[in-house]
N, C-alpha and C positions, 0 to 999 in steps of 0.2 A: 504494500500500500504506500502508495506516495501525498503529501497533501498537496493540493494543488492553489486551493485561494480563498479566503472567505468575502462572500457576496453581503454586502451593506446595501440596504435600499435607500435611498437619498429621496426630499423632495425639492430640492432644488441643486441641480446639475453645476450649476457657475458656484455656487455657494458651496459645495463641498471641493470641488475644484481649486478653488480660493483654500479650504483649512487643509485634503491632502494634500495637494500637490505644491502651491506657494508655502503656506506655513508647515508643514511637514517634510516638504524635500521631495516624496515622491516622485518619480518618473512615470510620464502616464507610457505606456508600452504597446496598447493595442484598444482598437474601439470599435464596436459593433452599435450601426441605427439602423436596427427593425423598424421600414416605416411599415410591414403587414400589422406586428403585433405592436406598434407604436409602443418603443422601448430602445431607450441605449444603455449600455453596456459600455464601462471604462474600465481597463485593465491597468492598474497603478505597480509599483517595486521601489522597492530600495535602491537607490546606486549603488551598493555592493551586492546586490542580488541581480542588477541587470550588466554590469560591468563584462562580468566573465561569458553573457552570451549575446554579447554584440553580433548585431543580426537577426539573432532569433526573435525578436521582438520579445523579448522577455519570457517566452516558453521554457518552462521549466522552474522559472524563478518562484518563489512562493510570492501570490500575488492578493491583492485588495479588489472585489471587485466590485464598484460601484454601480448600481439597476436603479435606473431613473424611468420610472412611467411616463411617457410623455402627457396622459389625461391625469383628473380629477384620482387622484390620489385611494386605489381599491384596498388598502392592506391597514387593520386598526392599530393600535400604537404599540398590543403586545408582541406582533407579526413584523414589527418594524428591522427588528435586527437580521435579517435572512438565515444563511448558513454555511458551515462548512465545508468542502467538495476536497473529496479527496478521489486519487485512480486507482483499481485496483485491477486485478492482471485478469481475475474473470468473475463477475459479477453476478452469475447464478448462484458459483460456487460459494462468493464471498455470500449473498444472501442466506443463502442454505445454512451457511454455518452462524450466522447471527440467530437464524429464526430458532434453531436448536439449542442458541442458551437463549431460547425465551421471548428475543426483543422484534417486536412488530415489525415488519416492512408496509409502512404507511404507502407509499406510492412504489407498486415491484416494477421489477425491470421488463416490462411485456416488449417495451423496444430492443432489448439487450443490448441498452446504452447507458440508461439511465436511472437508478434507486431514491427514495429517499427514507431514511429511518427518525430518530428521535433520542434524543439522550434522553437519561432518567430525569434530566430537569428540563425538558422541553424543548431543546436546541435543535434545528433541523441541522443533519447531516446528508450530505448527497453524496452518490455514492456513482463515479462515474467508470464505465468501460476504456480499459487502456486500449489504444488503437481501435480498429473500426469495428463497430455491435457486434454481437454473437447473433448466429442466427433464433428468431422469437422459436421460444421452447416452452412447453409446461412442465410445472402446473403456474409457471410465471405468464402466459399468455391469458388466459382465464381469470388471473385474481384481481379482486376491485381494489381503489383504494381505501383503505383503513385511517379514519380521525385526520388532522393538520400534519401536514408536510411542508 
C-alpha cells in the first residue's frame, strides 16, 4: 500500500490557493476542470517532495488535494474534510481482507478501480487500484453501497 494524497474540499478555490500554496509554500503540480461534473481538482506538494520528480508532475509525491464544486456548495460541515487515498496492488484482495477483520466497505470496488471504507472514527479512506482496474468480478459487482463514504 502506498499513500497517495488526502482530498480537502474547499469553498473557495482562490482562497485556499492564497493559505496553501502562497502562505504554505506548496507547489501546485497538477489540475483537473471537470466542466461534465462541474469540479476542479488541485494537486499541491512540498518542494522537497516535488524536487526529486521533476517532470512527473509530482506523481508519486504525497500530495494535498484540493475539490472545489464549482455550484452551491452539496456537502454539510461534518463531510467537509474528504479523505485519505491510498494505492494498493489489488483491491478485491485488499477489500477481502478488510471485510474479514470486520470493517465495512461503504462504496466496493464494482469498477475494480475504486473503494471506499471508514475508520473507527469516521474518516473516509479511499482505497485506489494500482495501475489500470481489475476486470468487474463478484460478489464486488453486485454489492450496494453501505452508510457515508
Amino acid at each position: 500500500m502506498r499513500y497517495l494524497h488526502t482530498m480537502l474540499r474547499v469553498r473557495n478555490l482562490d482562497a485556499a490557493l492564497t493559505f496553501y500554496r502562497d502562505a504554505l509554500g506548496l507547489q501546485e503540480v497538477r489540475r483537473v476542470d471537470n466542466d461534465k461534473a462541474r469540479f476542479t481538482l488541485v494537486f499541491l506538494a512540498a518542494d522537497e517532495d516535488v524536487a526529486p520528480l521533476a517532470g512527473q508532475q509530482g506523481r508519486g509525491a504525497p500530495l494535498v488535494e484540493l475539490t472545489y464544486n464549482w455550484d452551491e456548495e452539496r456537502y454539510g460541515e461534518d463531510r467537509y474534510f474528504g479523505h485519505l487515498a491510498y494505492e494498493v496492488d489489488d483491491i478485491y484482495a485488499t477489500c477481502d481482507r478488510l471485510m474479514k477483520l470486520g470493517i465495512t466497505i461503504n462504496r466496493p470496488p464494482r469498477d475494480g478501480q475504486m473503494a471506499f471504507v471508514r475508520s473507527p472514527d469516521l474518516h473516509s479512506i479511499e482505497l485506489l487500484q494500482k495501475g489500470n482496474a481489475l476486470p468487474p468480478q463478484e460478489p464486488w459487482t453486485s454489492m450496494q453501497n453501505t452508510g457515508h463514504w
